[in-house]
C-alpha positions as CSV (number, residue, x, y, z in Angstrom):
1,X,-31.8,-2.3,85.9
2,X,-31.3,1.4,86.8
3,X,-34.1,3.5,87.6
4,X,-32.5,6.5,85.4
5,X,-29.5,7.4,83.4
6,X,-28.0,10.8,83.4
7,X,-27.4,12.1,79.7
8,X,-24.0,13.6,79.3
9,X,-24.1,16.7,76.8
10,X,-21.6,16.6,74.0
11,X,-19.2,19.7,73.8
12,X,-18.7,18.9,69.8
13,X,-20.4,18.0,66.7
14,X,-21.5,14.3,66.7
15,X,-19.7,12.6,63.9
16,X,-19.5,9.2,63.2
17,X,-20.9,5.8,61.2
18,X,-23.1,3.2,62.8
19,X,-25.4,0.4,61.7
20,X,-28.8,-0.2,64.1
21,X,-29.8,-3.4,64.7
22,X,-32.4,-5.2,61.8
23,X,-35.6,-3.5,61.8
24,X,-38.3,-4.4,64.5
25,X,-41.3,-3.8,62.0
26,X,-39.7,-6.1,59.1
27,X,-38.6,-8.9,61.6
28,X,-41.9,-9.3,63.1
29,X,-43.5,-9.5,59.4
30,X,-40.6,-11.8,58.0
31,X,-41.2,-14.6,61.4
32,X,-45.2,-14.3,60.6
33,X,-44.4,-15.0,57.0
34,X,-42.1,-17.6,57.5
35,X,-44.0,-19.5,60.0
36,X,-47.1,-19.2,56.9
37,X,-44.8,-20.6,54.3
38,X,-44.2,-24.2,52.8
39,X,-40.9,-25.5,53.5
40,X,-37.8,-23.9,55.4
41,X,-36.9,-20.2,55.7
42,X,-33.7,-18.8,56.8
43,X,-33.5,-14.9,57.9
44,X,-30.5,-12.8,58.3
45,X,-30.5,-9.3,60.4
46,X,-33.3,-10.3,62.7
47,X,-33.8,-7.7,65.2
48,X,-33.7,-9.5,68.9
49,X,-35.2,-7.5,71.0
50,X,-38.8,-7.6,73.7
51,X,-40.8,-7.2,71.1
52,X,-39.5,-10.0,68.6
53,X,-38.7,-12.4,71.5
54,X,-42.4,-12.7,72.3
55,X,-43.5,-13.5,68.8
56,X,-40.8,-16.4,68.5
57,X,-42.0,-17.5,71.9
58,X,-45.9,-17.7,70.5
59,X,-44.9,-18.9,67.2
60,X,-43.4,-22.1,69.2
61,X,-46.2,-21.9,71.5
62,X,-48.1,-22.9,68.3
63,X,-46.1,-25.9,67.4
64,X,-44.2,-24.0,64.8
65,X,-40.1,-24.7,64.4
66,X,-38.3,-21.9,65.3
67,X,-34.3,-21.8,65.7
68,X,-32.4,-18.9,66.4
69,X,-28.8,-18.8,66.5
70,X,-26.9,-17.4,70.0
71,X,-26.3,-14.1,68.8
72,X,-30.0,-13.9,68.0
73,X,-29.8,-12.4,64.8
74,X,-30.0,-15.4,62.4
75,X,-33.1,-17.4,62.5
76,X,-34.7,-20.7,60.7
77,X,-38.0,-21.1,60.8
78,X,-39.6,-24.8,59.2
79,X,-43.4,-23.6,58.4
80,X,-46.6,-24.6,58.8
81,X,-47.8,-24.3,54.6
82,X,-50.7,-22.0,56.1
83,X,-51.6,-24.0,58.8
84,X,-51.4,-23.9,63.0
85,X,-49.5,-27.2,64.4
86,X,-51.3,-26.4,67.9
87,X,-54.8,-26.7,68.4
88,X,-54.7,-24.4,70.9
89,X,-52.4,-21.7,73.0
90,X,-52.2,-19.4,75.4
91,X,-50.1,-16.4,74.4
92,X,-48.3,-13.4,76.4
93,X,-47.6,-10.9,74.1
94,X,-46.3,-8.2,76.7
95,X,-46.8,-4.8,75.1
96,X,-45.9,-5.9,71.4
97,X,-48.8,-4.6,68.9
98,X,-47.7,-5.9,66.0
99,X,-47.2,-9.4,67.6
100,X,-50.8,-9.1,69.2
101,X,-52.5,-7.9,66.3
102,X,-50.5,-10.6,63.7
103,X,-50.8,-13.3,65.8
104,X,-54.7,-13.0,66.3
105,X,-55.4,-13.0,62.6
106,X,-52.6,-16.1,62.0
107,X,-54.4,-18.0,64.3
108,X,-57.6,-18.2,62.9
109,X,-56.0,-20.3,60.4
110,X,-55.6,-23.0,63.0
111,X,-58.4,-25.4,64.4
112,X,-58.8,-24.7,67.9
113,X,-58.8,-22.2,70.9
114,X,-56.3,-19.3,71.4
115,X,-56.1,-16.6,73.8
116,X,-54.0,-13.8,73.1
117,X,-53.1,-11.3,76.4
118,X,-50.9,-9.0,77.1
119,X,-49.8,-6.4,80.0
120,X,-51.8,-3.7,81.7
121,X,-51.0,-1.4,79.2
122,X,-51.8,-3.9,76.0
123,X,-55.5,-4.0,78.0
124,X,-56.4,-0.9,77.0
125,X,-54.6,-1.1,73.3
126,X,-58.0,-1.2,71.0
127,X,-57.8,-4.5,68.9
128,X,-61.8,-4.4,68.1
129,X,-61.0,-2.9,65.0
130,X,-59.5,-6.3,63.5
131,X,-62.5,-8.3,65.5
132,X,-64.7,-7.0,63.3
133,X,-63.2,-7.5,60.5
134,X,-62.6,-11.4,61.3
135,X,-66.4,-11.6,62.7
136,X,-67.2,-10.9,59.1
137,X,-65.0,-13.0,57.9
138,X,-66.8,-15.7,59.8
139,X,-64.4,-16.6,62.5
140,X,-65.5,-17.0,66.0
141,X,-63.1,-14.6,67.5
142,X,-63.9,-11.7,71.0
143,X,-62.3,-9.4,73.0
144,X,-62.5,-11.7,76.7
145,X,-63.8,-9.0,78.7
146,X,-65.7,-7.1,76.1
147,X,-63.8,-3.3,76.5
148,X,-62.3,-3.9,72.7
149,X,-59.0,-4.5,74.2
150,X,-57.1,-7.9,74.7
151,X,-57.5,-10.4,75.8
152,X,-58.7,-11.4,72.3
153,X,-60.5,-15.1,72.3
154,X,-60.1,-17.1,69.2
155,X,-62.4,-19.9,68.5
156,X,-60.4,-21.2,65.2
157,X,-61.7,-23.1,61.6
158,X,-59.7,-22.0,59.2
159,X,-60.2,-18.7,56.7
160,X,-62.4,-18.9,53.8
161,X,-62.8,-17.2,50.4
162,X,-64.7,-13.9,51.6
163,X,-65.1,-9.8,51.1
164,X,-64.6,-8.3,54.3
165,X,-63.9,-4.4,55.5
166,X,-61.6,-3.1,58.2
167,X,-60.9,0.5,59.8
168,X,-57.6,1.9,58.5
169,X,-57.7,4.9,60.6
170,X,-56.6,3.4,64.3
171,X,-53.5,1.4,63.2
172,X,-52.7,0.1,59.9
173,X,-51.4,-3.0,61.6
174,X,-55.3,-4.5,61.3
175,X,-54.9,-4.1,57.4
176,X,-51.8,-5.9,57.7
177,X,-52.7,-8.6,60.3
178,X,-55.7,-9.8,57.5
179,X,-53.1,-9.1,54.2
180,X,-50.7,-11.7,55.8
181,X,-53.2,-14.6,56.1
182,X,-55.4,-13.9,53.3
183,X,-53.0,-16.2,51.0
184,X,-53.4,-18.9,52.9
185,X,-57.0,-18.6,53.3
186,X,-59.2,-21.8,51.3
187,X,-60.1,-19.8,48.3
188,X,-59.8,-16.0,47.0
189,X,-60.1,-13.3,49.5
190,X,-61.2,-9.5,49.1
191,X,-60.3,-6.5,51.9
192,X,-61.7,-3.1,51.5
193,X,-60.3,-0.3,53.7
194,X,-62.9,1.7,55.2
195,X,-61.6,5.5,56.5
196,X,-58.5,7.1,56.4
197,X,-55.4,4.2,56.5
198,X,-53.1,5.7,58.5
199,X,-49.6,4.6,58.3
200,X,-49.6,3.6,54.5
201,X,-45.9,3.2,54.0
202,X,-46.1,0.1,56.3
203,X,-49.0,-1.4,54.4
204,X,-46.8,-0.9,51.7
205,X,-44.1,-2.7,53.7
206,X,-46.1,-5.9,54.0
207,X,-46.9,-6.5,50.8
208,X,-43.2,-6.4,49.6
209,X,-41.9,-8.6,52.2
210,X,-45.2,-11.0,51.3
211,X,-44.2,-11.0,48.2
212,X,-40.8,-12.1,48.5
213,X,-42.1,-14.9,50.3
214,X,-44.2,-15.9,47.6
215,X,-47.7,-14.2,48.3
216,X,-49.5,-13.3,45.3
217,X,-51.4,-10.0,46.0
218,X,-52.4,-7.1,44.5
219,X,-54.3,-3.7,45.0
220,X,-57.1,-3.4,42.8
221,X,-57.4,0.7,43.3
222,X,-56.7,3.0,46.7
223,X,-57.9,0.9,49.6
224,X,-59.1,-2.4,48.3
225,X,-56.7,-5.5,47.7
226,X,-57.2,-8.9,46.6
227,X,-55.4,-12.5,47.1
228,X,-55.6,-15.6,44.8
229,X,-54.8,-17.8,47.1
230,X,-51.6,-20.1,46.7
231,X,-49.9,-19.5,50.6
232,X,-46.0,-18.5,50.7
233,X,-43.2,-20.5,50.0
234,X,-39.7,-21.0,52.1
235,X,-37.0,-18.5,51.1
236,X,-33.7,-16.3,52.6
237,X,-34.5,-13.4,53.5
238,X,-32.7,-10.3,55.0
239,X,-34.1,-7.7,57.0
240,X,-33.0,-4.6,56.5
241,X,-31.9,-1.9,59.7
242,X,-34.4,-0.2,61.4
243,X,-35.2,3.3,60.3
244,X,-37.2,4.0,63.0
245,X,-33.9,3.7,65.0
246,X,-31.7,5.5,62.6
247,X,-33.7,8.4,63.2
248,X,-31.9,8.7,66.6
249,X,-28.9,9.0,64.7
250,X,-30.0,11.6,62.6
251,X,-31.2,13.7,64.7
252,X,-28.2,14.0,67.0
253,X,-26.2,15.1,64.2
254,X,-29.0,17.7,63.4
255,X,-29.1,19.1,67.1
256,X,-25.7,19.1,67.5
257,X,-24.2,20.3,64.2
258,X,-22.3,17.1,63.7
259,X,-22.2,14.5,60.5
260,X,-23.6,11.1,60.8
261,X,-23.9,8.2,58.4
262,X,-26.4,4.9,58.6
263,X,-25.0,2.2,57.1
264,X,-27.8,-0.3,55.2
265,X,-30.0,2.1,54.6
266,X,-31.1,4.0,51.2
267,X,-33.6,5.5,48.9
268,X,-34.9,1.7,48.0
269,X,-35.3,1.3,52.3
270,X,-38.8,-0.8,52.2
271,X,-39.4,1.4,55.6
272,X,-41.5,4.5,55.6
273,X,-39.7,5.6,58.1
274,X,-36.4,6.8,56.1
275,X,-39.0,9.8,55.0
276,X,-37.5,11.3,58.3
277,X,-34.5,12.0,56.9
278,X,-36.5,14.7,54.4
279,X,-38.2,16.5,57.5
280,X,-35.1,16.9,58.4
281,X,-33.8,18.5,55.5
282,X,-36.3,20.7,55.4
283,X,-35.6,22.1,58.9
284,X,-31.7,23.5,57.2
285,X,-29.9,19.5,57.4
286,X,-28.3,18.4,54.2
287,X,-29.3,14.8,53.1
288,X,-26.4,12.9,51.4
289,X,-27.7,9.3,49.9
290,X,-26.0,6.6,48.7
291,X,-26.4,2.8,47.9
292,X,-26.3,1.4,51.1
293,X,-25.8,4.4,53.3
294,X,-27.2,7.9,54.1
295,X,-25.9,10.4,55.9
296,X,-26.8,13.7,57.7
297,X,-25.1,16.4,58.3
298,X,-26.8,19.8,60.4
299,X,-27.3,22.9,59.8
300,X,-28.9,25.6,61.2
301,X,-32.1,24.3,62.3
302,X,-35.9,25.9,61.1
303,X,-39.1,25.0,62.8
304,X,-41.6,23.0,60.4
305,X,-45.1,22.5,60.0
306,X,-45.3,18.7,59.0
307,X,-47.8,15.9,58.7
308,X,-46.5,12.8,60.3
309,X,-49.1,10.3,60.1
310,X,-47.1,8.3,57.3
311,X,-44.1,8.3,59.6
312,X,-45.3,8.6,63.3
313,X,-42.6,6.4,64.7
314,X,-40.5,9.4,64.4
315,X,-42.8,12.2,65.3
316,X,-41.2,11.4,68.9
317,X,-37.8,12.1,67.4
318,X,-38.7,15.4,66.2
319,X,-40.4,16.8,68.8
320,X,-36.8,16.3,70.4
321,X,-35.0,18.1,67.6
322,X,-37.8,21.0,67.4
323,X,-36.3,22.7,70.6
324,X,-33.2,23.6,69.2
325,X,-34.9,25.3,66.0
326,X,-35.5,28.6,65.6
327,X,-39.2,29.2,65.7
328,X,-42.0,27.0,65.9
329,X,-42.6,23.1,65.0
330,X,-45.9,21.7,64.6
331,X,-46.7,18.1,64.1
332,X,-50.0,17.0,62.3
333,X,-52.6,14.6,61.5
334,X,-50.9,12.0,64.7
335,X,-53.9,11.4,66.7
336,X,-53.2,7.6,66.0
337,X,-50.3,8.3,68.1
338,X,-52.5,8.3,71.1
339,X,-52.9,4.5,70.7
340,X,-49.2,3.1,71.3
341,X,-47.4,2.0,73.8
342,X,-48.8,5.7,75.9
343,X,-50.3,8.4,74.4
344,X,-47.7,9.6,73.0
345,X,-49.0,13.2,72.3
346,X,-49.9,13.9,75.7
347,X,-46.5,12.5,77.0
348,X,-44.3,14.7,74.7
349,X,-46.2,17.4,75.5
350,X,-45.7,16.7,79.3
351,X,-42.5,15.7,79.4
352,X,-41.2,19.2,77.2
353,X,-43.2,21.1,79.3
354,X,-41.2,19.3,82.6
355,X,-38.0,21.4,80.7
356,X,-39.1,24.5,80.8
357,X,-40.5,24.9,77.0
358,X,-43.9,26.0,75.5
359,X,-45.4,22.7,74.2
360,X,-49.4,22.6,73.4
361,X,-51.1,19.6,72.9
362,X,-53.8,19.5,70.0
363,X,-56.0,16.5,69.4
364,X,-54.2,15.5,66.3
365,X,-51.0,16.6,67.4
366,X,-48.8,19.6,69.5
367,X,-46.7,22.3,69.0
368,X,-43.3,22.9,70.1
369,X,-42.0,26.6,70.8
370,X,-38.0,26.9,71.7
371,X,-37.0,28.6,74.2
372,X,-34.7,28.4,77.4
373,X,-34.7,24.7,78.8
374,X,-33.8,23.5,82.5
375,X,-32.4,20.0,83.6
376,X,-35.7,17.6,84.3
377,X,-36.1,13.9,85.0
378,X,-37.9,12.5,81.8
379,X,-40.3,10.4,82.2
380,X,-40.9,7.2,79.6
381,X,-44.3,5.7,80.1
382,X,-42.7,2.1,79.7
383,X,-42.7,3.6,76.2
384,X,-38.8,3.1,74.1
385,X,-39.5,5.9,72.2
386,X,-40.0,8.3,74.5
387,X,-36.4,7.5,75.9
388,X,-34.9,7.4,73.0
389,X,-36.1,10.6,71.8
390,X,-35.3,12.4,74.9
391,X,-31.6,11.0,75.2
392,X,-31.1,12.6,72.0
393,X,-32.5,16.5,73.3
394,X,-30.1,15.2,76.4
395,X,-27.0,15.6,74.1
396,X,-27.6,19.6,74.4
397,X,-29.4,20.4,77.0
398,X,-27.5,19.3,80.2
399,X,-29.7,17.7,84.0
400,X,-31.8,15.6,81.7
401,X,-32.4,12.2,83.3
402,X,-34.0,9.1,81.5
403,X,-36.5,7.5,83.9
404,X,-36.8,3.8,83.5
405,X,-33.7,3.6,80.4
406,X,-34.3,-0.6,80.2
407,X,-37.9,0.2,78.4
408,X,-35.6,0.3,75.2
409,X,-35.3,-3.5,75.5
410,X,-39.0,-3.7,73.4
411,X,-36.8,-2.9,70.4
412,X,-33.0,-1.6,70.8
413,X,-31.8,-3.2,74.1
414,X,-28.5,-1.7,72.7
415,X,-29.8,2.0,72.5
416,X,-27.5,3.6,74.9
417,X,-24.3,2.0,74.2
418,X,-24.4,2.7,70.5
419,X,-25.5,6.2,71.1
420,X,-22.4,6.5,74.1
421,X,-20.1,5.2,71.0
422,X,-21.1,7.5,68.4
423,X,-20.7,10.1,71.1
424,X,-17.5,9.1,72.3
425,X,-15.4,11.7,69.7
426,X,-17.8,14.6,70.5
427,X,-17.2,14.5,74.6
């Protein structure tokens, strides 16, 4: 693997049509639901990546029937009708929080023990958010070494019938984690979000794709959902592209003037994410939509003032078009941010600083001020997005160097040789 790759600057417009691979966030939730229903599922446009490797590896490791084609984007999965095959695992998640998260709460509908680790960096990943809320829903379940952060212990019975709360304001991924099980749970369940939810447009997310598998769920008012039981049943389904990714795409047509359309994408996308595209136009980009496509085209580029809590995953991607704007950007209300794979805010704001610009860090988010850049090696934090945000500000600014380019692999192991070929007319 090589310890950096050199971005090459483009000398034209970046023009061109490309599909990313099937969305990491919808994969991940499509496997959990699958491996919940009754009877056989069959999914189309899985993403094969780090991140959904480990959670087919853990969904075997619990005696579940997982088959996925050579090309690794085609997957059957025979299911469990709500139950855990295993009646117990030991499970290395790596540095996947979704997996970590979904896994913990599908496992307390086995009967048995399950430990859920991950790497150095998943140890200090907070999960005690979702303990609590399965402590009160009566499961025996503990963070092994008692800092909040996996390894998580579960002592397993089943889920009950019950009310219980959980924290929306660290990761929505807790809300989600309980939503997915709660159908398959012996009797009605209740969840009431307490705090802010960050990240709504993936709660949203998961119940659409549980309902197409079946789940019957609804959301009483703001914040507090309910379940009637039931499970999931088998069913096709095809996962969309990854908007998250797209946003790459996007933004090297805004930086560089060019044109770029996503194939598979659209207003209808069940992925938060696609709000990106609107930042965008509001920074002087024109949006063009269509059925299955959307395409960008830049302009000249304005600094925003934006809150990005709904769409964090591309507050990365931003602060990598926001140097080539004219005056200031300033991304809000992302605190949460601080949580992922690094702390995200004080990385950006690091590694902008590194090329010469004026970035300050606030605690719910930064600031980015153009001005004249220098070549810098870019560090990534073992973080994907970081590198793929910053080969993107690469495409103008020439001497920037991606440290540690194979971090990508957690969701686009591709990255660099679809952005090389969307690049290839503009070099």
């Amino acid at each position: 693997m090589a310890e950096f790759r050199t971005i090459s600057p483009v000398s034209r417009p970046v023009c061109g049509v490309i599909r990313p691979p099937g969305s990491k966030s919808l994969t991940n939730r499509a496997l959990v639901l699958a491996a919940l229903a009754e009877g056989e599922s069959r999914l189309t446009g899985v993403l094969d990546s780090d991140d959904t490797r480990v959670m087919i590896e853990s969904l075997r490791r619990l005696g579940l029937g997982v088959n996925q084609d050579i090309d690794g984007c085609r997957v059957e999965i025979k299911g469990g009708g709500g139950r855990i095959p295993a009646d117990e695992g030991d499970l290395e998640l790596q540095n996947s929080g979704t997996s970590i998260r979904f896994l913990t709460a599908l496992c307390c509908l086995g009967q048995g023990v399950y430990r859920l680790d991950g790497n150095a960096r998943m140890r200090e990943r907070p999960i005690q958010p979702l303990i609590d809320a399965l402590e009160s829903w009566q499961v025996d379940v503990r963070s092994e070494h008692g800092t909040g952060c996996p390894p998580v212990l579960v002592r397993a019975n089943g889920l009950r019938g019950a009310t219980i709360q959980v924290s929306g304001e660290i990761s929505s991924q807790y809300l989600s984690a309980l939503l997915m099980v709660a159908p398959c749970a012996d009797g009605n369940v209740a969840i009431e979000v307490q705090g802010e939810l960050v990240s709504r447009p993936y709660v949203d997310m998961t119940l659409a794709v549980m309902r197409s598998f079946g789940g019957r769920i609804e959301e009483a008012e703001t914040g507090r959902f309910r379940t009637e039981g039931g499970g999931y049943r088998g069913t096709d389904y095809e996962i969309e592209p990854d908007a998250s990714a797209a946003s790459y795409f996007f933004a090297a047509a805004a930086v560089t003037g060019g044109e770029v359309t996503v194939q598979g994408l659209s207003k209808d996308s069940l992925q938060g994410d696609i709000g990106f595209v609107d930042v965008l136009e509001n920074m002087g980009c024109t949006v063009d939509w269509g059925e299955d496509a959307v395409t960008v085209r830049g302009g000249e580029l304005r600094g925003v003032d934006v809150d990005m809590n709904a769409i964090s995953d591309t507050a990365q991607t931003l602060a990598c078009v926001a140097p080539f704007a004219v005056g200031p950007t300033h991304i809000r209300n992302v605190e949460h941010m601080r949580a992922k794979e690094t702390d995200r805010v004080s990385a950006l704001v690091t590694e902008l600083r590194k090329l010469g610009l004026d970035a300050r860090e606030r605690a719910d988010g930064l600031t980015i001020v153009p001005g004249e850049m220098h070549a810098a090696d870019i560090a990534t934090y073992d973080d994907h997005r970081m590198a793929m945000s910053f080969a993107i500000l690469g495409l103008r600014q020439p001497g920037v160097r991606i440290l540690d380019p194979g971090c990508t692999a957690k969701t686009y192991p591709n990255y660099f040789a679809d952005l090389d070929r969307l690049c290839v007319g503009a070099r």
